[in-house]
ZAVO-460121 format. One record per residue (C-alpha): residue number from 1; x, y, z. Coordinates in steps of 0.1 Angstrom, whole numbers, plus 5000, padded with zeros to 4 digits. Example, Ala and Ser with C-alpha at 12.3 -4.5 7.8 and 13.67 -1.06 7.14 Angstrom:
! ZAVO-460121
<atom k="1" X="5123" Y="4955" Z="5078"/>
<atom k="2" X="5137" Y="4989" Z="5071"/>
END
This chain:
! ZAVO-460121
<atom k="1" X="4862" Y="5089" Z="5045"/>
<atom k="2" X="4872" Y="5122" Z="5048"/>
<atom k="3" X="4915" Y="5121" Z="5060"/>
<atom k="4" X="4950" Y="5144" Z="5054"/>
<atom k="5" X="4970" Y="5119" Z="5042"/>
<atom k="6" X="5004" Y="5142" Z="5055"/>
<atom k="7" X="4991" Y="5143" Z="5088"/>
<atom k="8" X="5004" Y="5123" Z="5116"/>
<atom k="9" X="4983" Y="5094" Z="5119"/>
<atom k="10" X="4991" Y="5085" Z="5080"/>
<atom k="11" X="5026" Y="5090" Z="5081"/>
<atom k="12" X="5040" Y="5051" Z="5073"/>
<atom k="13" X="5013" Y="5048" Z="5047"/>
<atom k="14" X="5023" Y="5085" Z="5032"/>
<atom k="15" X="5055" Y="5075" Z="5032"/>
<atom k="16" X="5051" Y="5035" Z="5018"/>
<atom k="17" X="5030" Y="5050" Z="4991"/>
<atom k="18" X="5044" Y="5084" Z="4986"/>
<atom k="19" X="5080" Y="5077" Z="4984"/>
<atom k="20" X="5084" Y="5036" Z="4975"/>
<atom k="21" X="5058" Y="5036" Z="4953"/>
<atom k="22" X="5068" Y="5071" Z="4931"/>
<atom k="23" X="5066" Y="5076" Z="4893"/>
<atom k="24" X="5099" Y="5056" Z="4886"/>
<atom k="25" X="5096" Y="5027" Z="4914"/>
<atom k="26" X="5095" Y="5001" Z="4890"/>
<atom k="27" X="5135" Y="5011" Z="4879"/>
<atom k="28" X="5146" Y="5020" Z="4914"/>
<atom k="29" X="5126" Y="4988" Z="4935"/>
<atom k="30" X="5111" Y="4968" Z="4900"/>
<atom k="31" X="5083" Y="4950" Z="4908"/>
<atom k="32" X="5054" Y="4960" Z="4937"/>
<atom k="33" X="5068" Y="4929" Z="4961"/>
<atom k="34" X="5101" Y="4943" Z="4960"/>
<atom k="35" X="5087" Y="4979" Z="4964"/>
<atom k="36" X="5072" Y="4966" Z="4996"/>
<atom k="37" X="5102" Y="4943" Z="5006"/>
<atom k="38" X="5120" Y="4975" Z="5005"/>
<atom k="39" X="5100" Y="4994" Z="5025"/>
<atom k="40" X="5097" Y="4964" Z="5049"/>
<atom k="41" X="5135" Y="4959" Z="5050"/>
<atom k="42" X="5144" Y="5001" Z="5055"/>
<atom k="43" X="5120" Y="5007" Z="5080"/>
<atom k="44" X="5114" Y="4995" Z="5119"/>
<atom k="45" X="5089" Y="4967" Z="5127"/>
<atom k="46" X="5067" Y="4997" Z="5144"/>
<atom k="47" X="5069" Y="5019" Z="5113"/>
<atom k="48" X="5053" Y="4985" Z="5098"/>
<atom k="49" X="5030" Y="4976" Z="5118"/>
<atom k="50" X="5019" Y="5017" Z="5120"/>
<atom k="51" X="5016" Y="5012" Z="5083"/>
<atom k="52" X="4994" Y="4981" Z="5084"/>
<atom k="53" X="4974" Y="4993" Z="5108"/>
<atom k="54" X="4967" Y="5024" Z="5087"/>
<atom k="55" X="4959" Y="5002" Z="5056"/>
<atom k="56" X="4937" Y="4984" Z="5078"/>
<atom k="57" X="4919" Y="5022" Z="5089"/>
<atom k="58" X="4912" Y="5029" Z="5051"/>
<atom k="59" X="4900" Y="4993" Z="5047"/>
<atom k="60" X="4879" Y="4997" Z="5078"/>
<atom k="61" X="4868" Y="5035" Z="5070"/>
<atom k="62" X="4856" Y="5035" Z="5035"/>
<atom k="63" X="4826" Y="5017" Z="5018"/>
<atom k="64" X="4836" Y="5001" Z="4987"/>
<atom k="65" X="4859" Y="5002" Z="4960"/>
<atom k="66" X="4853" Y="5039" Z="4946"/>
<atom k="67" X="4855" Y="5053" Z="4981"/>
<atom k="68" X="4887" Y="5036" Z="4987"/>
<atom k="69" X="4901" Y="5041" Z="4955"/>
<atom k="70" X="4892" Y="5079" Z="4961"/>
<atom k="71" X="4912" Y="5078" Z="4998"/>
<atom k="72" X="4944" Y="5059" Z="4982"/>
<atom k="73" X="4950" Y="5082" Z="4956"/>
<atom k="74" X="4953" Y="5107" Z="4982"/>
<atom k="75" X="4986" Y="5096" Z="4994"/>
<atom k="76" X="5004" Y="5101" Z="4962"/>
<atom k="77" X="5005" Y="5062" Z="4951"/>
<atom k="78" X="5019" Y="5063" Z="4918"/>
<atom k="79" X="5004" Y="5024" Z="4910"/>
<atom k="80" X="4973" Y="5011" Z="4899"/>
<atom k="81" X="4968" Y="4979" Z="4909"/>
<atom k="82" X="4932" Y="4976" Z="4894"/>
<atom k="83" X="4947" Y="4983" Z="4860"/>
<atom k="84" X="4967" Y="4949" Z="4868"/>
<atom k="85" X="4938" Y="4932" Z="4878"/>
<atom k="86" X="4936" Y="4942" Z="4915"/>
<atom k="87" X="4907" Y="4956" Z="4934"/>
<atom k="88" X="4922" Y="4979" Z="4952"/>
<atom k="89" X="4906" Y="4966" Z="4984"/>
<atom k="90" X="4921" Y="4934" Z="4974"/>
<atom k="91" X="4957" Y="4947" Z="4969"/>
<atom k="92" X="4956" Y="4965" Z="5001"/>
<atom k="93" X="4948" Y="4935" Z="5020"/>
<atom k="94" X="4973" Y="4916" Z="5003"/>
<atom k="95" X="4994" Y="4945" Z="5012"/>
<atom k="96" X="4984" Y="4950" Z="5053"/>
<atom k="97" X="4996" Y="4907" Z="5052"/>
<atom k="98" X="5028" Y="4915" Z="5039"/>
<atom k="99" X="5035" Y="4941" Z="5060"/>
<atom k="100" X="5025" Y="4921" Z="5090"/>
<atom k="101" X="5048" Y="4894" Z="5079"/>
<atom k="102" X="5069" Y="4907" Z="5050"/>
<atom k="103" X="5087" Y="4873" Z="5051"/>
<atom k="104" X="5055" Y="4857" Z="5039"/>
<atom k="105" X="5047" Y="4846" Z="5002"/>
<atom k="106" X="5023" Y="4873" Z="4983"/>
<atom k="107" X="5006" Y="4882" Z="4952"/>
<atom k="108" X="5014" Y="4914" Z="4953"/>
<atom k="109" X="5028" Y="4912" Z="4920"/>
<atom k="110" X="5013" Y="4921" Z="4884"/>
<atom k="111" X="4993" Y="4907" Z="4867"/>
<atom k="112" X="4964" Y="4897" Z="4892"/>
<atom k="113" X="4945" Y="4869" Z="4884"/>
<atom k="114" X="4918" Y="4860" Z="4906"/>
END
């Protein structure tokens, strides 16, 4: 999947990933939920649902785990959830739920177990 992750079309997902989840989100949001909460809670129900959609695009556009991991780390995502036990596919479809309905319960939190 070949994308510009600053152009239009990516913009909530460049902005989720490039500035909630920066080198020091962990001290400014803590954990991953609240890193998404936040984002959830600061931006529109449009910008949201833009941003799910666009997970959904990548999820949709790429052909396994190394392709995806290969787009994500595009948009400046400064997290690994594989190294917490997440397949990145995984996390992101945790993550498109949670932005669909950030009032809903999620794993989005380390360590993964599946």
């Amino acid at each position: 999947m070949d994308i510009d992750p600053q152009a239009e079309e990516w913009s909530e997902l460049w902005t989720l990933f490039g500035a909630y989840f920066h080198q020091d989100f962990q001290e400014e949001h803590g954990t991953p939920e609240e890193t998404v909460r936040a984002f959830c809670r600061e931006s529109s129900p449009e910008q949201r649902m833009e941003a799910a959609a666009e997970v959904r695009r990548i999820l949709d556009g790429t052909a396994g785990e190394a392709d995806t991991l290969q787009v994500v780390h595009r948009f400046g995502l400064d997290y690994a959830p594989e190294a917490e036990g997440w397949k990145m596919r995984d996390w992101l479809a945790e993550l498109e739920r949670v932005l669909r309905d950030p009032h809903r319960s999620t794993t989005l939190n380390w360590p993964h177990e599946s």
